[in-house]
Every structure is written in C-alpha cells, then in structure tokens.
TORTORBA-843697 format. One record per residue (C-alpha): residue in one letter; x, y, z. Coordinates in steps of 0.001 Angstrom, whole numbers, padded with zeros to 6 digits, always signed. Layout:
% residues N
aXYZ ...
This chain:
% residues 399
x+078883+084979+102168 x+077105+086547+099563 x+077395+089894+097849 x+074206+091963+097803 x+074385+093548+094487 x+073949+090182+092865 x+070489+089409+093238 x+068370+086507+092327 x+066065+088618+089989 x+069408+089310+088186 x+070413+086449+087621 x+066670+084844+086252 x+065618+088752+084614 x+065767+087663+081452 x+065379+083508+080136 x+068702+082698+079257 x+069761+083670+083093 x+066826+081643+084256 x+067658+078346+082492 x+071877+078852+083478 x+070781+079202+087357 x+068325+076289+087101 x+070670+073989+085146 x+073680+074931+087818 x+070804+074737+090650 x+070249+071301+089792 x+073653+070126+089252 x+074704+071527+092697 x+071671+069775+094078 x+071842+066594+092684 x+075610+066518+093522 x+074931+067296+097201 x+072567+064631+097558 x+075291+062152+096215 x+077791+063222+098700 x+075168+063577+101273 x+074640+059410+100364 x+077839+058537+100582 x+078317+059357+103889 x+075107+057298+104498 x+076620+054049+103074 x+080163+054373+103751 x+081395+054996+100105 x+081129+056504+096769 x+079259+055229+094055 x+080456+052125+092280 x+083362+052205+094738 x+084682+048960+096824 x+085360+049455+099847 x+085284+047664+103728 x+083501+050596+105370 x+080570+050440+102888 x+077255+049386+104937 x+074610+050112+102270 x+073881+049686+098305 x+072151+052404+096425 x+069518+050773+094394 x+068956+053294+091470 x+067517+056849+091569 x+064081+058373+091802 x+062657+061667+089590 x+061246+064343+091730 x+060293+068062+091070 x+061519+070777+093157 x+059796+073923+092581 x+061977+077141+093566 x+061462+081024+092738 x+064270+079966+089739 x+061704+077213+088361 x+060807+073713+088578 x+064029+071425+088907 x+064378+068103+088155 x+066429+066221+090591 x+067293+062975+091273 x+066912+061572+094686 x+069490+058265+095269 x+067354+054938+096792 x+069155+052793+099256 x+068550+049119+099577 x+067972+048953+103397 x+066269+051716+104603 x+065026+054551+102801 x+066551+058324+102128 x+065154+062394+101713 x+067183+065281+101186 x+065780+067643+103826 x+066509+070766+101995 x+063082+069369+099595 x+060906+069760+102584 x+058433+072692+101861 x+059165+075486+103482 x+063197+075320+103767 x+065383+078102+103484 x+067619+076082+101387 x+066585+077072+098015 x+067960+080619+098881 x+071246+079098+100270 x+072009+077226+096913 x+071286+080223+095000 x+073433+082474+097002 x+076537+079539+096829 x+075627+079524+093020 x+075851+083299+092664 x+079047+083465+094590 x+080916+080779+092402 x+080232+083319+089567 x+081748+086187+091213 x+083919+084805+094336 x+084766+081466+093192 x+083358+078248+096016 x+084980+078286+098896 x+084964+075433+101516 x+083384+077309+104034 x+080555+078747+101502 x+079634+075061+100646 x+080139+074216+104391 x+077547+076365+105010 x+075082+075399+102305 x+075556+071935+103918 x+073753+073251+106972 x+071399+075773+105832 x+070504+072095+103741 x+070171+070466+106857 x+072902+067510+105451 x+075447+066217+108000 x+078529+064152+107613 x+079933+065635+104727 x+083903+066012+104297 x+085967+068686+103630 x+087562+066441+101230 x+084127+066186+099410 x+083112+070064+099609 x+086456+070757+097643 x+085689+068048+095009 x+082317+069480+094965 x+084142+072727+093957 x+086047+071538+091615 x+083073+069937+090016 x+081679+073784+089239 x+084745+075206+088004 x+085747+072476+085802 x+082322+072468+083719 x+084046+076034+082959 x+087188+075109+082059 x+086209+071926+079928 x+084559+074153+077644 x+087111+076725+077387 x+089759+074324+076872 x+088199+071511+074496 x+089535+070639+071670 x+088015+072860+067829 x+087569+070516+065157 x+086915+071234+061327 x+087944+074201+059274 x+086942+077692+060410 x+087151+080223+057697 x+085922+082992+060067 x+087302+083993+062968 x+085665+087476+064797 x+087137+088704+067908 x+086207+091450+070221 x+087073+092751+073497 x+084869+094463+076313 x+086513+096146+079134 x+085611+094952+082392 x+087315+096355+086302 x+089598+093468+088181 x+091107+093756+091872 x+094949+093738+091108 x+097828+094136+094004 x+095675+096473+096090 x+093971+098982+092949 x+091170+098762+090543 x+092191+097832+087092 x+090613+097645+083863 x+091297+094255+081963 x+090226+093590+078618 x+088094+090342+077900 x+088358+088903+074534 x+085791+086636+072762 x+086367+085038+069673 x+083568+083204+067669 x+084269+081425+064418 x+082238+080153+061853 x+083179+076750+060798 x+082406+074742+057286 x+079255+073922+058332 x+078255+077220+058305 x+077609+076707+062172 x+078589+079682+064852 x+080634+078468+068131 x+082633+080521+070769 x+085976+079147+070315 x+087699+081017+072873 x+087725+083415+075373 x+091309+085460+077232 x+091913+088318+079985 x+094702+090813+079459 x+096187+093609+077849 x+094437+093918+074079 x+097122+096288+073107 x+099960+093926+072674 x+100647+091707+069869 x+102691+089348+072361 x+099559+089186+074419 x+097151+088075+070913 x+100172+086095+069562 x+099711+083895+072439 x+095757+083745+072675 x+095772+082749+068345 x+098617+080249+069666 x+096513+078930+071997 x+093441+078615+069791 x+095732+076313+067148 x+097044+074326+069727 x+093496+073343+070321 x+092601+072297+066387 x+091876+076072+064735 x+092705+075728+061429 x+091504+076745+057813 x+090767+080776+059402 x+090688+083075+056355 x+089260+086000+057573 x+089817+087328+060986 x+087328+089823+062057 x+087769+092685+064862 x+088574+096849+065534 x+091917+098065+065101 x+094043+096281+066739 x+097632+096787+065297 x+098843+093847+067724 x+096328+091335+066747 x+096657+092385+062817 x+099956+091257+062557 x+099537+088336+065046 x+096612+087239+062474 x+099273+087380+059805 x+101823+085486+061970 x+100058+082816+062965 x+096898+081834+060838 x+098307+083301+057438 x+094726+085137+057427 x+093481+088190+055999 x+092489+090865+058583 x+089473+092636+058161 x+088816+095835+059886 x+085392+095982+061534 x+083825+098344+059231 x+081111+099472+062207 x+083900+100586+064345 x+085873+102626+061890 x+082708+104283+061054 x+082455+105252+064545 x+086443+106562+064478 x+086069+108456+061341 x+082853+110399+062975 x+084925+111113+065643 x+086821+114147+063985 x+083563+115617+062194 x+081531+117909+063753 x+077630+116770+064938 x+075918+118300+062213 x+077952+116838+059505 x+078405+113890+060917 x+074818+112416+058442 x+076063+113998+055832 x+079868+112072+055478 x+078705+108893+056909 x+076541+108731+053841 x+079089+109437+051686 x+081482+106859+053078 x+078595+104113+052685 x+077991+104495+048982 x+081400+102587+048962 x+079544+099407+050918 x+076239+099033+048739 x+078699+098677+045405 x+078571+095245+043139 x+081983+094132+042943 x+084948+094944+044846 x+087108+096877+042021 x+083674+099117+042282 x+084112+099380+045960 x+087381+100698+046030 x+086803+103044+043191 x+084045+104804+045069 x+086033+104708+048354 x+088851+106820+046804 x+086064+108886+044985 x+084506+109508+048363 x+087750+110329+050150 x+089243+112838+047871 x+085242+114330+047472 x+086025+114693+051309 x+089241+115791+051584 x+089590+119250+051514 x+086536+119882+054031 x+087342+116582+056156 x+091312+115997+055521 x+091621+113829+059179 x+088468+111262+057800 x+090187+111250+053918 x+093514+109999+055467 x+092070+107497+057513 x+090316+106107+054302 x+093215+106756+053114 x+095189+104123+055374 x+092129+101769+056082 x+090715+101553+052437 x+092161+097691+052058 x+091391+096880+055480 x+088131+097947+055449 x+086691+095726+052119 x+088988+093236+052754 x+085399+091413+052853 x+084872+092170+049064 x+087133+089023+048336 x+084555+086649+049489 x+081307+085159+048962 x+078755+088060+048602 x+076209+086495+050415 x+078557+086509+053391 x+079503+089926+053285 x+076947+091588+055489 x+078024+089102+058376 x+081821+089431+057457 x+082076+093117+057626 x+081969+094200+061099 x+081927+092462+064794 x+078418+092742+065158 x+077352+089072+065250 x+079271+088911+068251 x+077729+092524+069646 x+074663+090693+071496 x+076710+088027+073141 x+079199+091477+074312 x+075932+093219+075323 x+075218+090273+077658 x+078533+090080+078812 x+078540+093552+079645 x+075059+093526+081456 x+076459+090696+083860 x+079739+092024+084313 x+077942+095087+085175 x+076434+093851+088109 x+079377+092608+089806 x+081282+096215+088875 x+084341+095496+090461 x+085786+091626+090203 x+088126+090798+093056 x+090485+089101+090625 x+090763+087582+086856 x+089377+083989+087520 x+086230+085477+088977 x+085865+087018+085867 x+086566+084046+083823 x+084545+081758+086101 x+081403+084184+084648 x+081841+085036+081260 x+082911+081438+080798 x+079324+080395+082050 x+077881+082781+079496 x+079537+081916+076563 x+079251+078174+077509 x+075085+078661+077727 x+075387+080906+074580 x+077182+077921+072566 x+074889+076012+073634 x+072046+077843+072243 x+073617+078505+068559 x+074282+074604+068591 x+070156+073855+067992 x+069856+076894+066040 x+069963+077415+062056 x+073055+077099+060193 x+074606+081499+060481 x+075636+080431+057008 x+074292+078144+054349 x+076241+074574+053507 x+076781+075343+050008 x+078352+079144+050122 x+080817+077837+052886 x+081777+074901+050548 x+084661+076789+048574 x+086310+078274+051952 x+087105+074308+052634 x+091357+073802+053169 x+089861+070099+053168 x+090998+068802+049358 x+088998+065609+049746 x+085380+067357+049533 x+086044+068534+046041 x+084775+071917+046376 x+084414+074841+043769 x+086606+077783+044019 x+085515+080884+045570 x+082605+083142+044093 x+082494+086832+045388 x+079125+087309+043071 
C-alpha cells in the first residue's frame, strides 16, 4: 500500500513537513471518527433521517501523541451511551497506518481500498464504501480549493518559474515541467497564485495557464518575472499587457556558459557594474560599455547582451527599492528548492495528478506561512503600482 522510499522521517525532517503531516494527520483522524459515528447512530451529522437511533451531544478535546507530534482531535459524545476511537488506545499500530494512507495520497492519490484498510488497522467497523470515497474526496479537494480560488486585488508582480520533475506517461518516463507563479499584490503581501504541469516551451501551453490565472481575478500585473521563455514572453504581452523581465540570475548563468572557467570571475564582474548603477539611462550605458569592452575576446556573451540588454533592466523602470526583489526569480528559489527536495523523494510520479496532489500541498502550507509573515514589500512603495483610481496614489518613483 505504501511506497518505501517515502518515509516518515521525510516527511517530518525538517518543521514545515512536520506541521503539513500533523495538520493532514488530524484532519484524516478527526474525519474518521465522524464517519466511524455515523454508523453508530444511523446518520450524518445534522441530518434527518428514520434510521437515526442516537444524538451526538457535542465533542470532547483530547491529545494524541504520535512520532509526528501531539494532535489535537476531537472525539464526538453520544447522548445514550458513550464512544472511543480504538485507534487512541496506547499501543496501536494505527498511527503508522494513517501516516502511510497520508503519504500515499501525496504520491498515489486515496484509494478505496487504502482507506479500507486504514479502517481496520484503526480497528473501526461499519464504514461504507460510499463514505471512504467521500473521505477521499475530502483530501483532494483541500488541494484543489486552493489552487482554484478566486485572486483578489491588484498584483503588480507576477514571478514564474518552472522545475522539472519525471511523470509515468503511456508506458515511459517523462519529464514534465511544473510551473509556480507567486505575485505580489498592493499590499505588498507575497501569495502563490498558481501552479500548472506541461510543456514550458510553448506559448499555447502559458497562454492558457495566464488565461487561467485572469479568469480567477489577476489583474493590475506589471511586471512578469521568469528565465527565457520566448512562449511565455509574448503570452505576458498577450494577455496581461505586462512588461517581461528577464531573470537577471539566470542569464548570468547562460552568458557564463560560453566563457571558459578561469574567466568566468573576471566577465561576470564586468557584466555587474551594469546592476549597481543609479538610474536606468546609467544602466544601459554601462551595459553597452561592458559589451563592446567584451566583444572582441567574448563575441557569443556581447551578442547576448546584445539581444537581452532591455530585457534584462526592464526592472530599472520601477521603484528602486523594489529592484533587488524584481530582478531575478529568486524569491521564489526556496519554495523551488522545497519542491524539488519532495519531488525528489518520490523520483518517478506514476502520473500528473500525483504530482499536483503534492506540490499543491506545499505551496498551500507555504501560502500559508507568508500570510502571518511581514509585508515582502512596504505599503507605501507599492502605492503608485495601484490600476485602482479611487486610492489616489502618486505616480511611479524609480529613485
């Protein structure tokens, strides 16, 4: 039922794994012990019915202490007679069932038969089919709500990145690219907005995803931030009237790709000046200084600063303040790391909703964190990237 490689000390290694698998631990428990009641009284909760042949009279607060943590769950009262989930009796196996049905929705997706067997290994009886599959659909659709609600507000920044991650596909091994995007909004507040599977390549294929992010509420998006993606450039263009701005880590990393080791200090240095300059009219000035400094020696880096010099500082045209956030992907590079990390784990997926059932998880938990952190931006530099006309903001400052 469960697949080896995905341990428990995976999962809780570091704290943000710990608190997902307790907070799905206890949702899964608490939810079996309401199903597990129902059978006991002859219907659901709050439902009329001529089979019912007991009331549940309120809830009481218990610990459960597992190798995840301490849980909080809620144990359902009944007014005649009393009721205790068997899988809290010390010395159960249970604990290690859950877990295992847990990890498994992650990688396999929940499977009537999985849960079937959690219901024994939890020593519950009487529980439908019928119930196990709404139990199911109970774990998938905390996923899908969050991928799918609705984006309020005005987001003048939009990055977007992609990590490569291998998917069972008719029979062979592919590699499918998963793409994050994370906006900043008015507020100056960070969210995940979005998250798609499929070929990063093709602009039909990021036409669609920015489509899908509008439909939703995106709006106000000045700046979209990512690599080189010709597909997604012009879908930016298309369909958010935004300027693109060329992740200035990653072209760093493509222009060192045609200069040899040793040199490789030497012109990075030189293409840098261009970043610590005042103003942008400055900025370009010393790019095309830089370039044609470096073009007889380096002619492949010169013509790709060459073709990337607006794409690059595209930045330049807003706040200052913002700039070293607005330049490159990396304020999305941890949440990738983690991605990555997990998706390692698994290695192979056995198809693309496995792979969405995960990252989803992640990126839900990391939302969640951002949303009681400090603003990523302060209130009053985000003011003049407002589309709102009512807040009567100033126009923007790049000083």
């Amino acid at each position: 039922m469960t697949i080896d490689r995905l341990l428990l000390k995976d999962l809780i290694e570091k704290g943000s794994d710990g608190d997902l698998l307790r907070e799905m631990m206890t949702y899964v428990a608490n939810r079996m012990m309401d199903l597990d009641v129902e059978s006991l009284t002859g219907a659901a909760y709050n439902e009329r019915s001529a089979d019912r042949s007991n009331q549940r009279n309120g809830y009481r607060e218990r610990d459960w202490h597992t190798r995840a943590g301490t849980i909080p769950v809620a144990i359902p009262k009944l007014r005649k007679g009393s009721y205790f989930p068997s899988f809290l009796e010390p010395r159960r196996t249970s604990e290690k069932a859950l877990a295992a049905v847990i990890q498994e929705a992650y990688v396999q997706g929940v499977s009537t038969r999985s849960v079937d067997e959690l219901v024994k290994a939890m020593g519950m009886t009487g529980i439908s089919k019928s119930q196990v599959s709404r139990l199911c659909e109970d774990i998938d659709g905390r996923v899908k709500t969050f991928l799918n609600r609705p984006i309020e507000g005005f987001w003048p920044y939009l990055w977007i990145d992609a990590t490569y991650v291998k998917v069972r596909e008719g029979g062979r091994v592919v590699s499918v690219a998963t793409i994050i995007a994370v906006a900043a909004n008015t507020d100056g507040r960070r969210e995940v907005i979005g998250m798609a599977t499929g070929p990063s390549e093709a602009e039909e294929f990021w036409t669609r995803f920015l489509r899908s992010l509008t439909a939703r509420g995106l709006r106000g998006v000045k700046l979209v931030i990512s690599d080189s993606h010709e597909g997604l450039k012009k879908a930016a263009r298309k369909v958010l009237c935004a300027t693109w701005q060329r992740c200035a880590v990653h072209f760093m990393r493509n222009a060192m790709a045609s200069v040899n080791v040793k040199q490789r200090g030497m012109v990075a240095a030189a293409i840098r000046t261009a970043f610590v300059q005042e103003t942008e009219k400055e900025a370009h000035k010393e790019w095309r200084s830089v370039a044609d400094r470096l073009r007889e020696r380096f002619p492949r880096v010169s013509a790709l600063m060459d073709e990337a010099a607006y794409d690059v500082l595209a930045y330049m045209t807003f706040p200052k303040s913002h700039w070293s956030q607005i330049r490159s992907t990396n304020p999305i590079e941890r949440l990738n790391r983690e991605v990555k990390r997990r998706t390692n784990v698994v290695q192979i997926f056995p198809n693309e909703e496995a792979l969405v059932r995960l990252v989803g998880a992640l990126l839900h938990e990391q939302n969640d964190e951002w949303a009681v952190c400090r603003r990523y931006m302060s209130l009053e530099t985000m003011a003049g990237l407002s589309d709102d006309a009512s807040a009567g903001t100033p126009a923007i400052a790049t000083a």
